[in-house]
N, C-alpha and C positions, 0 to 999 in steps of 0.2 A: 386887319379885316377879319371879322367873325365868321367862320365855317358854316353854311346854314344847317341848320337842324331836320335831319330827314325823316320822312312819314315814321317807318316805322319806330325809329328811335323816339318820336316824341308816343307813338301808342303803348312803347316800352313804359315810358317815365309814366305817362298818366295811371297805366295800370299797378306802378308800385305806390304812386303818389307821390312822386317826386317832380319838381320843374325844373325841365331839361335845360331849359335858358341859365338857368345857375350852378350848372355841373360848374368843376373846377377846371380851370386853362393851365396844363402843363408847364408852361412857359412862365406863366404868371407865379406858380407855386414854386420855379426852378428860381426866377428873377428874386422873388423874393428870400427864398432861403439861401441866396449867393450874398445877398444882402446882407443878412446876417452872419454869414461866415465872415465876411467881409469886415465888420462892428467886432467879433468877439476878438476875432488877430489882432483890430489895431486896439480893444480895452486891454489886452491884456500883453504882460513883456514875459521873456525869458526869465524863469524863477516863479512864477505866478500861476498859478490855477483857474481855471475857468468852470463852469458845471453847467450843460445842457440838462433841464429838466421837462420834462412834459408826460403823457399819457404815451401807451403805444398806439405808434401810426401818425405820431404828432410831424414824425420829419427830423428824427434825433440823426438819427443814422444814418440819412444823407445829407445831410450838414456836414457828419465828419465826411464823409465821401469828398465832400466839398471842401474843406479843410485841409485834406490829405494828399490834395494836389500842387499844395505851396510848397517849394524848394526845402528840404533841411529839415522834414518833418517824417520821422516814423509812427506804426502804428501795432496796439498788438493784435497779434495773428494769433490765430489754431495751431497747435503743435503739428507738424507734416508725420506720416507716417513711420521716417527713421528716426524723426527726435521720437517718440512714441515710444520704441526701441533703447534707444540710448540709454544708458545711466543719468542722472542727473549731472552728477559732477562731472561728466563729458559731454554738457551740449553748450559750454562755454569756453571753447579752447583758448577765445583773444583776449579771456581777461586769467590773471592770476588766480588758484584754486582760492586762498585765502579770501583775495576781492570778490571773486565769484560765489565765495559762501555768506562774506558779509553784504552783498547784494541781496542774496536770497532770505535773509535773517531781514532785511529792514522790510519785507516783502511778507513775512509771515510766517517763514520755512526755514526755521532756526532747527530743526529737529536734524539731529546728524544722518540719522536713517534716509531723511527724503534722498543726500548726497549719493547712497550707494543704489537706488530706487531705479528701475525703468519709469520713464516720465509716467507710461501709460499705466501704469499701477497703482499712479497716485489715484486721490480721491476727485469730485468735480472740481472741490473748492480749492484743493491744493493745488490740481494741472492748471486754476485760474489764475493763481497767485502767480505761478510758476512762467506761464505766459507775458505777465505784466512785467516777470522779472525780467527776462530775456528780452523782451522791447527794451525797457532800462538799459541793457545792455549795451544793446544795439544803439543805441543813443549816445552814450560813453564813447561807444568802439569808434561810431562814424560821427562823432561829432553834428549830432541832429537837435535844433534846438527848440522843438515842438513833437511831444506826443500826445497819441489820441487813443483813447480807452473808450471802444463800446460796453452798450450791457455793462456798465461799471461795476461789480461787485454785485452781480444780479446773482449769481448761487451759490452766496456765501451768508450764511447766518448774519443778521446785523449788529450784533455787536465785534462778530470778526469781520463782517462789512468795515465797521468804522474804524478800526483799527488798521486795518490794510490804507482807507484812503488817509489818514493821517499821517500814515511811511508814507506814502510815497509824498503826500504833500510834503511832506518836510524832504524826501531826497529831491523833489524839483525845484526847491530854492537853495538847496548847495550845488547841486549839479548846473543851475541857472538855465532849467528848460521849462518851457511852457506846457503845461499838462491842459489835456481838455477833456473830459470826460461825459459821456453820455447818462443816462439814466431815468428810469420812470420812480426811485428811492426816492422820496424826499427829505429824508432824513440824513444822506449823506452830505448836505449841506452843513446841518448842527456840525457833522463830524471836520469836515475836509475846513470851514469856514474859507470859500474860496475867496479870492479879488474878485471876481464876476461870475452872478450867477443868471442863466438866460434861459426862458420859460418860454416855451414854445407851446401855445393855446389853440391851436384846430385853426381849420381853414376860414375865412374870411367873407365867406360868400361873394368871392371875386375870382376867386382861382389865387388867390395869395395865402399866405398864411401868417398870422397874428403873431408876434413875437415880442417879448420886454424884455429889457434889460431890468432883472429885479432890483438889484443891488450889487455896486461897485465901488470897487476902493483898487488907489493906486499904492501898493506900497512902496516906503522907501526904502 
């Protein structure tokens, strides 16, 4: 049942010129974007890439929210204040220095230098890189077999944009985890060539929101 629409909310809408009757419904926008969380898990398997695309504001970001609530699934985080602190090559104690440098070389940060570096002195692009590494990690460490990367490579130059998502595409089909990534790039598409890529186009004039499945492949 619909909530009526009260005086002055509707003298609100008139005076910007909007009809109040077709704000969006919460629920409706919630229902549908679970929907789609719902489609991109079951197109896609462990080893396989996914790419949310849309505008900002489109509902990227709480998708993964939505996403990020299914068992066995990490996501990357902001560096906390004592990794910030840290050395590099000490904010990975549970994996071997060796494995933990060739993690970070498949990630972008092949540079010996980064290893002896406080995180917090890298550069945006590198603490980005650096972040996705340790998710990785954490994947490995805890046996997690879906990650989700917002703002995908959002403040990285695009041709080290497309090089970062091609490592990692290629470490989520050895590692055999499902990567799902956000982004308003469209061009990280060319680069990553995911299994599924899902285009998220504004609201629906119902309180829902528009979403396609552009383009899918299962691989073997």
């Amino acid at each position: 049942m619909n909530t009526p629409i009260d005086e002055r909310t509707l003298r609100t809408a008139a005076a910007l010129g909007i009809d109040a009757d077709s704000a969006p419904s919460h629920a409706a926008l919630a229902a549908a974007l679970a929907h789609a969380a719902v489609r991109i898990h079951a197109l896609t398997a462990p080893g396989q890439t996914a790419l949310i695309a849309g505008r900002s504001g489109a509902g990227k970001s709480t998708l993964l929210r939505l996403l990020a609530r299914r068992p066995h699934t990490e996501a990357v985080r902001p560096l906390r204040r004592g990794q910030a602190r840290a050395r590099v090559a000490a904010l990975n104690r549970r994996m071997p220095l060796a494995l933990w440098s060739r993690l970070l070389a498949r990630f972008g940060l092949a540079e010996g230098r980064v290893l002896v570096c406080r995180a917090g002195d890298l550069s945006a692009g590198e603490r980005a890189r650096l972040e996705l590494a340790l998710a990785a990690a954490r994947c490995e460490t805890a046996g997690a077999r879906t990650l989700l990367v917002d703002e995908w490579c959002s403040v990285l130059d695009r041709p080290t944009a497309a090089a970062v998502a091609i490592g990692a595409a290629r470490w989520a089909r050895e590692r055999r985890v499902r990567l799902i990534g956000a982004t308003a790039h469209d061009d990280l598409a060319a680069a990553m060539l995911p299994d599924v890529t899902v285009r998220l186009e504004g609201q629906d004039g119902q309180g829902g929101v528009r979403w396609t499945v552009c383009e899918w492949s299962r691989a073997g």
